[in-house]
GUTORZA-721388 format. One line per field, with one value per residue (C-alpha): chain; residue in one letter; x, y, z negated; residue number from 0. Coordinates in Angstrom, 1 decimal. Each point is the difference from the previous one (the first is absolute). Layout:
ch	c(A,...)
aa	c(a,...)
x	c(X,...)
y	c(Y,...)
z	c(Z,...)
i	c(NUM,...)
//
This chain:
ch	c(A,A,A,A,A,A,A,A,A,A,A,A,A,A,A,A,A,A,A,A,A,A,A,A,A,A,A,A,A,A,A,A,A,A,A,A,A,A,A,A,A,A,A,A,A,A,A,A,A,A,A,A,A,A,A,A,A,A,A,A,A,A,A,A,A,A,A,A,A,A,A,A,A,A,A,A,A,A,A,A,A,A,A,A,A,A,A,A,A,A,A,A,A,A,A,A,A)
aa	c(x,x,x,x,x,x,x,x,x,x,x,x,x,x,x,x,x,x,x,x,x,x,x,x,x,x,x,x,x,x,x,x,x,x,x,x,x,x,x,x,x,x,x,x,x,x,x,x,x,x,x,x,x,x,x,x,x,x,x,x,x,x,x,x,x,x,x,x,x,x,x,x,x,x,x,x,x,x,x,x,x,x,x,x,x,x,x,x,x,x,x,x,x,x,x,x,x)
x	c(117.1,2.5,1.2,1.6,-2.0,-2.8,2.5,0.5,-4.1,-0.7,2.6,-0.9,-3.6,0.6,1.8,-2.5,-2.7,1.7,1.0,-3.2,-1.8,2.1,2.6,3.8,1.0,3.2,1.3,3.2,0.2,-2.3,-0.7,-1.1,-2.9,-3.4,-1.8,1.9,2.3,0.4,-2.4,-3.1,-3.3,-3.0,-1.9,3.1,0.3,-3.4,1.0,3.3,-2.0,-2.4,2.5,2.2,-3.0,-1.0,3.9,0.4,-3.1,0.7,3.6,-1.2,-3.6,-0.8,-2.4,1.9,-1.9,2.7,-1.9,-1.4,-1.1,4.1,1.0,-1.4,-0.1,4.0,1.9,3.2,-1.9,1.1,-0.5,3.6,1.8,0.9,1.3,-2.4,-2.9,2.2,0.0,-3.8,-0.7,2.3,-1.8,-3.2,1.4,1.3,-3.3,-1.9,2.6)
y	c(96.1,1.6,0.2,-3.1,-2.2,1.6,-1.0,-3.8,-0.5,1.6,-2.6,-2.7,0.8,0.5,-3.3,-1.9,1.0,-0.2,-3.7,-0.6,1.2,-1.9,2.9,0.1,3.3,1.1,2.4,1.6,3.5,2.6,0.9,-3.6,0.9,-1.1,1.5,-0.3,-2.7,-2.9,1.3,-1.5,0.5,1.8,-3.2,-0.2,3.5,0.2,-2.8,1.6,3.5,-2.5,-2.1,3.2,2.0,-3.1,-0.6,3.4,0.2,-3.1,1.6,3.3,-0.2,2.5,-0.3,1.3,0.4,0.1,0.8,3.7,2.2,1.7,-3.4,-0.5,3.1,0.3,0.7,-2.5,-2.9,-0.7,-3.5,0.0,-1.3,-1.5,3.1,2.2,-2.1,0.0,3.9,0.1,-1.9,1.5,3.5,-1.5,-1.0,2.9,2.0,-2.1,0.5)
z	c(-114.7,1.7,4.1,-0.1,-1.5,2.6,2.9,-1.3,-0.6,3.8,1.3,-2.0,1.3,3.1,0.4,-2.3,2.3,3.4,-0.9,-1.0,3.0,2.1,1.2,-0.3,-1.9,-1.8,-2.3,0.9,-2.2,0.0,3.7,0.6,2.6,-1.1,3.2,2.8,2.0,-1.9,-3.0,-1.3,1.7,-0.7,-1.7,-2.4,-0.5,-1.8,-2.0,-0.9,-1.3,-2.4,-0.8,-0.9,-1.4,-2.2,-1.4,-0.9,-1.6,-2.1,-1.0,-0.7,-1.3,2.8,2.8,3.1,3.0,2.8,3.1,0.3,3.0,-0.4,-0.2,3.6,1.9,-0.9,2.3,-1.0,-1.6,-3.3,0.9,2.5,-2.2,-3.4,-1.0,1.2,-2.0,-3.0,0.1,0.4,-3.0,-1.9,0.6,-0.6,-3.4,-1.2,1.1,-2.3,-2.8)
i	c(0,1,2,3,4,5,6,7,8,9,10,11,12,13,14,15,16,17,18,19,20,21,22,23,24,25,26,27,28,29,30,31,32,33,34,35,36,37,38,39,40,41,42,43,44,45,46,47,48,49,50,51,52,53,54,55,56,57,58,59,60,61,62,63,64,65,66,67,68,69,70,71,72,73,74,75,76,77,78,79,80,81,82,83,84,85,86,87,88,89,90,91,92,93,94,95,96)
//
């Protein structure tokens, strides 16, 4: 599983979820908020890290346990954006290599 196809399952979460709970969200490229503005609220934010954790572990075989005290004591949350989510994961994935 590379970047990419990390990027398209956050978004296709995120929106899955958001629509779901009731809230309007969309992707539009990588620094597509997830916090802040027009983003997604804390409720749906949970449900965007299971819903994430869960797809990538049916994808990769992998449990991947997203949240972490560095996870929430950082100081940029790696939850701003698409991007920044995508780029979390993706080190997570290659430190379990």
């Amino acid at each position: 599983m590379d970047r990419s196809d990390i990027v398209d399952l956050i978004a296709n979460a995120a929106a899955r979820v958001s629509r779901d709970l009731g809230e309007s969200w969309t992707y539009q490229g990588e620094e597509t908020g997830l916090l802040s503005g027009d983003a997604l609220t804390s409720l749906t934010m949970v449900s965007l890290v299971v819903e994430v954790e869960q797809e990538l572990e049916d994808r990769s075989g992998k449990q991947i346990s997203l949240a972490s005290d560095a996870f929430l004591s950082s100081t940029r949350s790696p939850l701003s954006t698409v991007g920044a989510f995508a780029d979390l994961i993706t080190a997570r994935l290659s430190s379990d290599a």
